[in-house]
C-alpha positions in Angstrom: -21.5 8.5 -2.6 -19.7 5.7 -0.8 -18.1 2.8 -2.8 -17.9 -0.7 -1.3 -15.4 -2.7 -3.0 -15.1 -6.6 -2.6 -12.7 -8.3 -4.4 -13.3 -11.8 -4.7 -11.8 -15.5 -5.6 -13.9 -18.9 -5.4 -16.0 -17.2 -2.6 -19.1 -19.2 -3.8 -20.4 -19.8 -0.7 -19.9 -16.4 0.7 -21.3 -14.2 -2.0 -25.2 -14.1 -1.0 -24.6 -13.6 2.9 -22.1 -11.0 2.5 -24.4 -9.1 -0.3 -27.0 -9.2 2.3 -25.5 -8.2 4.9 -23.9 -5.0 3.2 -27.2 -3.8 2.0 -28.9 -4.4 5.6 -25.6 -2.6 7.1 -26.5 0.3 4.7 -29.4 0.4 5.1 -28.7 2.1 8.9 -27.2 4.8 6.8 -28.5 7.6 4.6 -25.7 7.7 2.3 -26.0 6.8 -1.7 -24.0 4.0 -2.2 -23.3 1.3 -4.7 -21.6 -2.2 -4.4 -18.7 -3.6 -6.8 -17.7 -7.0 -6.3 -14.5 -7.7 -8.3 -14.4 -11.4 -9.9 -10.8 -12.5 -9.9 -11.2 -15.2 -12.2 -12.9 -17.7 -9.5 -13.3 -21.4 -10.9 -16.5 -22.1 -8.9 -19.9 -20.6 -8.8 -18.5 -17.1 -7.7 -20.0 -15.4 -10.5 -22.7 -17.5 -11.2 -24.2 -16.8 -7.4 -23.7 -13.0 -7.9 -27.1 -13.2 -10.4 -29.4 -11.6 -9.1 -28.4 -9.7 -6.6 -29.0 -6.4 -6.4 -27.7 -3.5 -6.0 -24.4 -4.7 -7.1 -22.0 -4.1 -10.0 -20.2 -7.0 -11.1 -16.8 -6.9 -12.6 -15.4 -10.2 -13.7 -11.4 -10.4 -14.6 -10.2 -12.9 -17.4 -8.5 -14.7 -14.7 -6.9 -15.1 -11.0 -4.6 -11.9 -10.9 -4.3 -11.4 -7.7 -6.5 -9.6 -4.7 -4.2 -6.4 -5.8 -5.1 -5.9 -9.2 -8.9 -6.9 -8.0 -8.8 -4.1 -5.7 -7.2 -1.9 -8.4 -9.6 -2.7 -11.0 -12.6 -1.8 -8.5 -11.2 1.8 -7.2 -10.9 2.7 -10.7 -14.1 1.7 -11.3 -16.1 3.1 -8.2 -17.2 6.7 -8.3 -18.2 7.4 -4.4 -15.6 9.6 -2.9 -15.4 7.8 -0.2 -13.7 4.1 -0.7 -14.9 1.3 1.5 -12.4 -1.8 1.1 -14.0 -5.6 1.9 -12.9 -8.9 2.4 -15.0 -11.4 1.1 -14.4 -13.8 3.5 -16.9 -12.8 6.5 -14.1 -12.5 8.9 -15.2 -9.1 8.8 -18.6 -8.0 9.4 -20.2 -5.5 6.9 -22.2 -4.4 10.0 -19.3 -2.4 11.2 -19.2 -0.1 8.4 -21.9 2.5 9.5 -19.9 2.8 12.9 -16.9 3.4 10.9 -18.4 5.4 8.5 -19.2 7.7 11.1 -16.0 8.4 12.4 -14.9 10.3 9.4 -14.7 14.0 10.0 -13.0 17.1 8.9 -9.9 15.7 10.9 -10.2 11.9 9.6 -9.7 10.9 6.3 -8.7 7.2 6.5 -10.2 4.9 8.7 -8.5 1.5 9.8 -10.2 -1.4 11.0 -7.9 -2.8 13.9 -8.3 -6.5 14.9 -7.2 -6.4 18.4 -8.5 -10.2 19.0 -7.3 -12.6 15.9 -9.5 -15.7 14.7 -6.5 -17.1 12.7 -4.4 -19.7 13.0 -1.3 -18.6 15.7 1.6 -18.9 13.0 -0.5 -15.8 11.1 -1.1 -14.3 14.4 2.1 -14.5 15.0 3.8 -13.2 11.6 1.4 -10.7 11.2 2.3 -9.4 14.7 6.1 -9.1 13.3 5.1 -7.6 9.7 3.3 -4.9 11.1 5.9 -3.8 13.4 8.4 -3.8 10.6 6.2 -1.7 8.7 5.4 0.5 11.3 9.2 1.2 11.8 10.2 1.5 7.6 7.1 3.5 6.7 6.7 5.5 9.9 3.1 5.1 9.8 1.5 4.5 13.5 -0.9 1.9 12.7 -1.0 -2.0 14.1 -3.1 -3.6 11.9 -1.7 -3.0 7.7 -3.3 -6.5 7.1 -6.7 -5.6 8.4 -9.4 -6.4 5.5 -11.6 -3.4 6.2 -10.8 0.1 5.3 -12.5 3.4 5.0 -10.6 6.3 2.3 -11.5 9.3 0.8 -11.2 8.5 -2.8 -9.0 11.4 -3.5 -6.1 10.1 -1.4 -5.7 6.9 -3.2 -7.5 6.9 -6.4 -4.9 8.2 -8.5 -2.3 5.6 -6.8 -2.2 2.3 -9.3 -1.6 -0.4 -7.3 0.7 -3.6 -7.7 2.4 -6.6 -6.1 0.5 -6.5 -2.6 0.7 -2.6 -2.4 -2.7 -2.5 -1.0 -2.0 -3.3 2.4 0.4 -0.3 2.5 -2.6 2.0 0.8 -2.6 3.7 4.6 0.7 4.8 3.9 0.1 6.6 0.7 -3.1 8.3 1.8 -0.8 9.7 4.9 2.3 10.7 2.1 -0.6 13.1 0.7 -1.7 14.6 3.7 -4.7 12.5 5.1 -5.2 12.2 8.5 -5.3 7.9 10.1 -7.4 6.9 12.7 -7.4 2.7 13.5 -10.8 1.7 15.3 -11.3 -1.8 17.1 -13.3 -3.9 14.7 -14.5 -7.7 15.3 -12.9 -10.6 13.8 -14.8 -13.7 13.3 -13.7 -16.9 12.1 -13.5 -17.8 8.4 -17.1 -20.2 7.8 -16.1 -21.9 4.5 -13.4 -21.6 1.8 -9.9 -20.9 2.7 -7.6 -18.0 3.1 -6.1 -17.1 0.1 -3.1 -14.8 1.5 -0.3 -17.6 2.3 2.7 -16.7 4.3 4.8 -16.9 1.8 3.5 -14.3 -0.1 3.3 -12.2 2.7 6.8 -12.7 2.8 7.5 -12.0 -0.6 5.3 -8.4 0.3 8.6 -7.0 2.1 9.5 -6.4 -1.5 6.9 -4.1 -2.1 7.3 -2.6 1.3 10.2 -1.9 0.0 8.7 0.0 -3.0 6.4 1.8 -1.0 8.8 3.0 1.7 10.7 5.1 -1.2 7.3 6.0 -2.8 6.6 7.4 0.4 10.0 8.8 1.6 11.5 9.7 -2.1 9.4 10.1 -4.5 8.8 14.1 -4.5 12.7 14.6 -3.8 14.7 11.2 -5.7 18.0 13.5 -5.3 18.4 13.3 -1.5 17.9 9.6 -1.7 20.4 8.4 -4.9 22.5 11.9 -3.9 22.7 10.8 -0.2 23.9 7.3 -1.1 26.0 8.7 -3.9 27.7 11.7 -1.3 28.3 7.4 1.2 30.1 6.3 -2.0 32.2 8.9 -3.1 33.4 9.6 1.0 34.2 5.9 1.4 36.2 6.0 -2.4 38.3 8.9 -1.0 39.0 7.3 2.8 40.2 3.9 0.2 42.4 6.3 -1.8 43.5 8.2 1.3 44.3 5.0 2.9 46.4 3.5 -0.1 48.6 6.5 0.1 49.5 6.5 3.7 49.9 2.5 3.4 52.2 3.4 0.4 54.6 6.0 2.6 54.5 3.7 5.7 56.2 1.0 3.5 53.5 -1.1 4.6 52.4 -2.0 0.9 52.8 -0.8 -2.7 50.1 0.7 -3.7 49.8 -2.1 -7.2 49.9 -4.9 -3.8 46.7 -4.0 -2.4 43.1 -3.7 -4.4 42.3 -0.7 -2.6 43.1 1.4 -5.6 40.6 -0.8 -7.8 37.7 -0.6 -4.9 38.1 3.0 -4.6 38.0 3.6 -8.4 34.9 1.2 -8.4 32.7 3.3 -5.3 33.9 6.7 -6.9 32.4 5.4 -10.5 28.8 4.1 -8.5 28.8 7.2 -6.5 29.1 9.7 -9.6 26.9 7.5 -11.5 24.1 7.2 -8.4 23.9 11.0 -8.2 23.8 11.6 -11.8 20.6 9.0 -11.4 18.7 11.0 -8.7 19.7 14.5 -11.2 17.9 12.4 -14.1 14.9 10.9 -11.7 14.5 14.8 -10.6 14.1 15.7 -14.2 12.0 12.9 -15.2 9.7 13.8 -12.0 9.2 17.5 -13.3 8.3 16.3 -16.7 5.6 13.9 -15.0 3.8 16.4 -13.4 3.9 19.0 -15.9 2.1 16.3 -18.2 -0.5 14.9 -16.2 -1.4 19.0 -15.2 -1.1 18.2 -11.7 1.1 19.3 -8.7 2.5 17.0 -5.9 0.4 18.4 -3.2 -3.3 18.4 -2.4 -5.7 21.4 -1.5 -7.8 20.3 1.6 -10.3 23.2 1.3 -10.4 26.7 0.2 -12.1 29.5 2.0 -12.3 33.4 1.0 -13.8 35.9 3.2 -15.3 39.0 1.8 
């Protein structure tokens, strides 16, 4: 079954058109599929408009959380195994989804709608441009368009990953950490017919925090040691070259050794180093226990095949 999740926020005016032209887009298909628009507390007629509609599942939240926890709510709640993520906004058409749906394969498990030709205003254009370079180069994922608001996953790659802050545009990132395969396909972008974009640039700059986030999730996670060891290995080697430094400072008469703070900052880096490798020890632990109680191991079985 295939999943289409659309989160939405006063989208009033785009809820019937898009609903329509979803079910005439899957229509050209002959996959099951079911429809779940997420409600993120919208003040207008968002919900209201959604009545009658069907096939659709209709989740409403208490109120505006965010486009992340709408998207979150929805992939918990969808059971295709294959994930379809939506704008509401009509900048993307729901007619490109059979074309993308037919790119997955046994070598494709994500698809990426890529917006080669922009209907936004330049400064997004532009900052967008720059963001997705950035996170090209911290997450060492090859694709150009993070921000793009249509995406294809296997469920398996992403459902167990709760999401938070504006970790959803990263998603791509975390699908390829398990092992799925990316492929980005040119996709039309139109220009937004009513409302207003809800993504402001300042909260896309605030995102470099959970770039951040996701750049150790992706990096660190399975092995915490060689990230707080590595930094705790810098520490300690930069305490010693202070110490050593003191000392041959102190026999050159150049300086006492209580005239000169070096002792104090080589005391302070050899304490944070010691203390940053006893934190990866305790995050390598605390790792083993977490997988040993959800029954689970860190990697993923693509298929399984015996011969007899």
């Amino acid at each position: 079954m295939i999943s289409i999740v659309v989160p939405m926020y006063n989208e009033a005016r785009m809820v019937r058109e898009l609903h329509r032209r979803i079910v005439m887009a899957m229509a050209k298909t002959t996959h099951a599929y079911e429809i779940i628009f997420v409600n993120d507390g919208s003040t207008d007629e968002t919900e209201k408009e959604t009545e009658g509609l069907c096939p659709v599942k209709v989740i409403s939240l208490q109120r505006n959380y965010g486009e992340t926890p709408a998207l979150d709510v929805g992939i918990q709640e969808a059971k295709g195994d294959i994930l379809v993520l939506l704008d509401a906004d009509l900048q993307h058409d729901p007619a490109d989804i059979p074309r993308l749906l037919s790119e997955l394969s046994e070598d494709v498990d994500v698809i990426i709608g890529w917006r080669q030709v922009r209907h936004d205003h330049w400064t997004r254009v532009v900052f967008s441009y720059f963001a997705n370079s950035v996170s090209r180069a911290v997450l060492g994922v090859d694709v150009h368009d993070f921000g793009s608001g249509l995406k294809i996953y296997r469920s398996k790659f992403i459902k167990d990953f709760r999401l938070w802050g504006d970790a959803q545009v990263f998603l791509p990132a975390v699908a390829k950490e398990k092992g799925a395969r990316i492929k980005e396909i040119p996709i039309q972008h139109y220009v937004r017919q009513a409302g207003m974009s809800k993504i402001r640039i300042a909260n896309m700059i605030k995102g470099g925090f959970d770039l951040l986030s996701i750049a150790f999730f992706v990096k660190y996670f399975q092995k915490p040691l060689r990230f707080f060891g590595g930094w705790g290995v810098a520490f300690v080697g930069f305490s010693l070259l202070v110490f050593v430094s003191s000392v041959v400072l102190r026999f050159m008469h150049v300086a006492n050794l209580s005239e000169t703070p070096l002792p104090v900052i080589g005391t302070m880096f050899m304490i944070l180093g010691i203390l940053l490798f006893m934190m990866g020890l305790l995050a390598e632990v605390l790792l083993r226990v977490y997988y040993v109680m959800i029954h689970r191991s860190p990697y993923m079985v693509r298929h399984i095949r015996e011969n007899k």
